[in-house]
C-alpha positions in Angstrom: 0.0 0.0 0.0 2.5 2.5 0.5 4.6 1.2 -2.2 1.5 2.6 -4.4 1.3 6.0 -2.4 4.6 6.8 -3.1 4.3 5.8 -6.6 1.2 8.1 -7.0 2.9 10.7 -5.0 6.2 10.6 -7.5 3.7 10.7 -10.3 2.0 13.9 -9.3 5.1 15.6 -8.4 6.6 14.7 -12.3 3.1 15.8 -13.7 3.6 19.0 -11.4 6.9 19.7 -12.5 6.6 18.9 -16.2 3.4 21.5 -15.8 5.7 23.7 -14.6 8.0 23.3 -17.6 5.5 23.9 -20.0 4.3 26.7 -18.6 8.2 28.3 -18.6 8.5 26.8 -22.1 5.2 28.7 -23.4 6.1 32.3 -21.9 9.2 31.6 -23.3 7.1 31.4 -26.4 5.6 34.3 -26.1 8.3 36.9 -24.7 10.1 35.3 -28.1 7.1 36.4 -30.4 6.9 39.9 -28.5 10.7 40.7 -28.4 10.2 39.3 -32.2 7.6 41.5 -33.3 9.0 44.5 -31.4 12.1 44.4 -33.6 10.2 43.7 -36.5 7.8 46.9 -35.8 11.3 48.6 -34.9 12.6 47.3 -38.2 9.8 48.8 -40.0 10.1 52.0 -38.7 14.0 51.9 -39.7 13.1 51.4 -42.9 10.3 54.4 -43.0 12.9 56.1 -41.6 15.5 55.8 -44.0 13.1 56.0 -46.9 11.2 59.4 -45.2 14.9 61.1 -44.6 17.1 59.8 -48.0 19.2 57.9 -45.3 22.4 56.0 -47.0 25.1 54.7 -45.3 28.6 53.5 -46.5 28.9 50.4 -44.8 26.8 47.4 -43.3 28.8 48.2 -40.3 27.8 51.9 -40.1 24.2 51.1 -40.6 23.8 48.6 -37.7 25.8 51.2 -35.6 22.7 54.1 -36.6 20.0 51.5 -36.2 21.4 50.7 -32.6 21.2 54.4 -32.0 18.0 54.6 -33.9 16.5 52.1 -31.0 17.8 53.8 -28.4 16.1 57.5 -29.8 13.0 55.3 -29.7 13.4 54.5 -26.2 14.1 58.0 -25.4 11.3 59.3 -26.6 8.7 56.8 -25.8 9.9 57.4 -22.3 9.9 61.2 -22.6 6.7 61.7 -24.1 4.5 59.7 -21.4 6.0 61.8 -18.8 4.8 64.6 -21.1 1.4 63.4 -21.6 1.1 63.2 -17.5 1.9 66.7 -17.8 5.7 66.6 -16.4 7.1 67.7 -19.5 6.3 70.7 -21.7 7.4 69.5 -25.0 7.4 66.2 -27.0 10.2 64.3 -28.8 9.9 62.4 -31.9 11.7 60.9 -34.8 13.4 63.8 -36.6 16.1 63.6 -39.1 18.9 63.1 -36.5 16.7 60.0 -34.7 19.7 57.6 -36.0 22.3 60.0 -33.6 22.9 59.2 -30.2 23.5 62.4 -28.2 27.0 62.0 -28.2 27.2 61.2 -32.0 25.5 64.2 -33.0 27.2 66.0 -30.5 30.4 65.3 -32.3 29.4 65.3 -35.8 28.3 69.0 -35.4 30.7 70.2 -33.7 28.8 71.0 -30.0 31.5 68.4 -28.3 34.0 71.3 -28.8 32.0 73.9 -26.5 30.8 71.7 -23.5 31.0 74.0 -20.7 32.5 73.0 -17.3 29.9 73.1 -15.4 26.1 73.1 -16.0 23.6 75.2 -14.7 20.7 73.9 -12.8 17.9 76.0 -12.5 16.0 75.7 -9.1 13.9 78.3 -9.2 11.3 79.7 -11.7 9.4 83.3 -11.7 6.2 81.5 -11.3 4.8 78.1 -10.5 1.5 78.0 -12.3 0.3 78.2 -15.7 0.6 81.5 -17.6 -2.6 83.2 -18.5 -1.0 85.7 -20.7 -2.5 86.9 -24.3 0.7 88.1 -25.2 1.9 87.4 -29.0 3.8 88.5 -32.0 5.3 86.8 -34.9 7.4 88.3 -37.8 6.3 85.4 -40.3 3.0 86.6 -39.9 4.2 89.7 -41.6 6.2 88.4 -44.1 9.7 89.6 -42.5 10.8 85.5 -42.7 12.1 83.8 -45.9 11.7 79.9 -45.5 13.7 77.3 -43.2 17.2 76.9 -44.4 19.3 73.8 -43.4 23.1 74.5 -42.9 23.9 71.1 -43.1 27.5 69.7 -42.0 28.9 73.0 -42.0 29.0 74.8 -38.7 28.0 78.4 -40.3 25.0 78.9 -38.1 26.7 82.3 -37.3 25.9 83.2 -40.8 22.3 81.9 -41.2 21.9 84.1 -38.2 23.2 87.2 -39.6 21.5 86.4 -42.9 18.1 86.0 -41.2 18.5 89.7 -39.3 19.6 91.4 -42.7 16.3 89.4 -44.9 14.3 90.8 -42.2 15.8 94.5 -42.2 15.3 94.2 -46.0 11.8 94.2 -45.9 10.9 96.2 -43.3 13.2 99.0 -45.6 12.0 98.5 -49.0 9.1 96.0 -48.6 11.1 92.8 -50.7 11.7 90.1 -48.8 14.4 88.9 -50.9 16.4 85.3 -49.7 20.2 86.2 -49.3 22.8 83.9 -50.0 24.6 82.3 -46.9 27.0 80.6 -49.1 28.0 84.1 -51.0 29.2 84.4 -47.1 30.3 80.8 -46.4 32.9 81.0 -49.4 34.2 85.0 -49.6 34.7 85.5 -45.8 37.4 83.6 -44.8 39.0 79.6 -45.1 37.5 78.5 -42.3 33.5 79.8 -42.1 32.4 76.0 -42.2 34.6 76.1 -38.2 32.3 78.5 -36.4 32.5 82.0 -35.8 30.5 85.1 -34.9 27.3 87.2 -36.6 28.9 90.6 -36.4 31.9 89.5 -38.3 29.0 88.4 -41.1 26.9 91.5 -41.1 30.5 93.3 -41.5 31.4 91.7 -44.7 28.2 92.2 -46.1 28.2 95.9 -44.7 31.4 95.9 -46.9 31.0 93.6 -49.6 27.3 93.6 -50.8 25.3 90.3 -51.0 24.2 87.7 -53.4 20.8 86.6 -53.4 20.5 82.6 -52.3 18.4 82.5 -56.2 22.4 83.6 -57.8 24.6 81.8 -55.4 22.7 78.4 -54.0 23.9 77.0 -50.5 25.9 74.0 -50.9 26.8 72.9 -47.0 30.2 73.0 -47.8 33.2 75.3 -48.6 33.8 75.9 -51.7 36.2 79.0 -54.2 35.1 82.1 -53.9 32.6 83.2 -56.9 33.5 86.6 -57.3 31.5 86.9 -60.6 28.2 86.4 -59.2 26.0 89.8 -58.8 25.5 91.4 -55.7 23.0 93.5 -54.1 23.4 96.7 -51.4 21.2 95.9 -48.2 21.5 99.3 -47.0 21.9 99.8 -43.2 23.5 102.4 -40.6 24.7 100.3 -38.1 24.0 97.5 -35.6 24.3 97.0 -32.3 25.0 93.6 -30.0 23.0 94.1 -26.0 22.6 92.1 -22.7 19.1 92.8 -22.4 16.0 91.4 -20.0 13.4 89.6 -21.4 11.0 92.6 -21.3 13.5 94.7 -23.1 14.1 91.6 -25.6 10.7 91.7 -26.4 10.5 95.5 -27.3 13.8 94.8 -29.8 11.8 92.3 -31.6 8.8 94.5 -32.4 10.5 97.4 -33.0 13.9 95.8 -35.2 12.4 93.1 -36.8 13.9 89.5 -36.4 16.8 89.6 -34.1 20.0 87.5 -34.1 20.3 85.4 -31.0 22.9 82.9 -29.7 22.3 80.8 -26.9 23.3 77.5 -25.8 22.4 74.2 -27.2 23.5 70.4 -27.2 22.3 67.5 -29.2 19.5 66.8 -26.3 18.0 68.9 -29.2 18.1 67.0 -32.0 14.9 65.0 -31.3 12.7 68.1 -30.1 9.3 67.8 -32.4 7.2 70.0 -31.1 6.0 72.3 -27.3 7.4 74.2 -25.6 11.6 73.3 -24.7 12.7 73.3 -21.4 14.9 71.5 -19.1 16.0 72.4 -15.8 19.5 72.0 -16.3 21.5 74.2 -19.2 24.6 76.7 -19.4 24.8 79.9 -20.4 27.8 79.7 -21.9 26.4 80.2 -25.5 27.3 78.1 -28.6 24.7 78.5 -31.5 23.3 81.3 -33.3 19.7 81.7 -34.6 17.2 83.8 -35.1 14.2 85.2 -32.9 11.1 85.8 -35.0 8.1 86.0 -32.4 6.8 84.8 -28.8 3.7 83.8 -27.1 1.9 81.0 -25.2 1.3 77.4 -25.8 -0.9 75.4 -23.0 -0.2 77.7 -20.4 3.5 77.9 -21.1 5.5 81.1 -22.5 7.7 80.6 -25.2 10.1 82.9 -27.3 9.5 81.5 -31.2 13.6 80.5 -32.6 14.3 80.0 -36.3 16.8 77.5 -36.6 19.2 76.5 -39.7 18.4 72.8 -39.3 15.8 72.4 -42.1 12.5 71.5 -42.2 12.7 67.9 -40.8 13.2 69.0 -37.1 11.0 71.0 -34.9 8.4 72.1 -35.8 9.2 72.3 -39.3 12.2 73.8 -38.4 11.2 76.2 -35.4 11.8 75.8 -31.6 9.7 77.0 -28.9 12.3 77.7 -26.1 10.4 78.8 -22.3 10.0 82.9 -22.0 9.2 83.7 -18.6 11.4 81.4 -16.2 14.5 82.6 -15.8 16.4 85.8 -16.3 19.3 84.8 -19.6 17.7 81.4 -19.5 20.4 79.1 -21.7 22.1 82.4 -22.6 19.3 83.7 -25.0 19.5 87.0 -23.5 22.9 88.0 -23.2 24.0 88.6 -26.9 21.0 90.0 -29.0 22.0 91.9 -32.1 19.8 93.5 -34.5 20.3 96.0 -37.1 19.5 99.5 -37.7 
């Protein structure tokens, strides 16, 4: 008799076990088909990706290394953009044209690697803690003082898309054209190394000097290239300019009264997957490293924002615009500390 309990007690515990097995053996199963068809979806989306943005790399090897940073942007900003949608975040991410960049990548590829600042600033405190009621808003587009989004490309001549922008902007508010100017007329006259950096002043000088092309005569090729000193030129004819620290408050009154201004302020390649909102983060320097242009301000959802044309084309932002917080801090990033417009 107990010869057969301990047989049927054996047989249980096998049929337990080998339950057990199965049951490890079919979530195996599954977590295989859902790991599967997650990398197929992410696959997909590669593809898109690469189809949407004219994405060709030189090597198998060079590919796999963009799709591994292509799934970690993906990560990123499924992360970021539920903490937006609970409202802890005031701007979404999303696959832009740099999505196949980790940070540090496109940190390096443009350049930003050679100004990181020593320290960062963290902000702690804002000028208020609730949502922003204000009516406030102005936009130069809406008066046709804005050409279209250019895209500097590889070439780190944002200094010159900055200048450019002011001078478009001056052009119409002084003889009603807005006529698009030619960056590389700039790029390629002005000195050896304008694809390295360098300031807005030095551009509006040569230009002060030199006359402009229009971009129609002398195309922007996001490169270097001879100077083309048979090309016609045009007079933009200003006084003067002038480069201020200013507050927000007086910022704003240099808008409306100057037209678009030339800002610089600091950024990073935490940018490069910003789609649309209102950017902030708590933590930035104001040690300032790119150059763009201020075109308007206003409020989005309860948050102020100063409107930034950037030189980054149309396939980031939104469609190639940031919204950058107006109404937090005092120089926040830098944005106030270097405003130049033209007169």
């Amino acid at each position: 008799m107990k010869r057969r309990v301990d047989k049927c007690l054996v047989e249980i515990f096998e049929s337990s076990t080998n339950q057990q097995k199965m049951k490890a053996v079919l979530l195996t199963f599954i977590l295989c088909l859902v790991i599967s068809e997650l990398y197929c979806s992410l696959e997909h989306e590669w593809n898109q990706f690469k189809v949407t943005y004219n994405k060709k790399y030189k090597t198998s090897r060079e590919e796999q290394r963009r799709f591994k940073a292509f799934k970690k942007n993906i990560r990123e900003i499924t992360n970021h953009n539920t903490r937006f949608k609970k409202g802890l975040e005031t701007f979404e991410k999303g696959l832009t044209v740099f999505a196949d960049l980790t940070k540090n990548q496109f940190d390096k590829k443009y350049g930003f690697n050679l100004f990181k600042p020593k320290t960062m600033i963290v902000y702690t405190s804002t000028h208020r803690h609730n949502k922003s009621a204000s009516t406030e808003y102005f936009d130069w587009r809406e008066k046709g003082a804005v050409t279209p989004i250019k895209d500097q490309g590889i070439c780190g001549s944002c200094w010159i898309f900055s200048a450019i922008g002011m001078l478009e902007g001056y052009n119409l508010l002084k003889t009603g054209q807005l006529i698009s100017l030619s960056e590389q007329n700039v790029v390629d006259c002005f000195s050896s190394s304008s694809c390295k950096g360098g300031f807005p002043v030095d551009a509006i000088h040569y230009v002060k000097e030199n006359g402009i092309s229009t971009a129609a005569d002398y195309p922007y090729r996001q490169t270097q290239d001879k100077c083309k000193g048979n090309v016609p030129r045009i007079t933009i004819d200003f006084e003067g300019f002038n480069t201020l620290n200013v507050t927000e408050d007086g910022l704003k009154k240099l808008l409306i009264k100057f037209g678009p201004l030339g800002i610089s302020l600091y950024v990073s390649g935490v940018w490069r997957l910003y789609k649309r909102g209102v950017w902030y983060q708590k933590e930035c320097s104001d040690n300032i490293n790119h150059a763009v242009i201020l075109v308007g301000y206003g409020t989005e959802n309860g948050e102020d924002y100063w409107l930034i044309k950037n030189s980054w084309g149309k396939s980031w932002g939104e469609d190639g615009y940031i919204k950058i917080a107006r109404n937090r801090h005092e120089n926040y990033c830098g944005l106030t500390k270097d405003v130049m417009y033209i007169y």
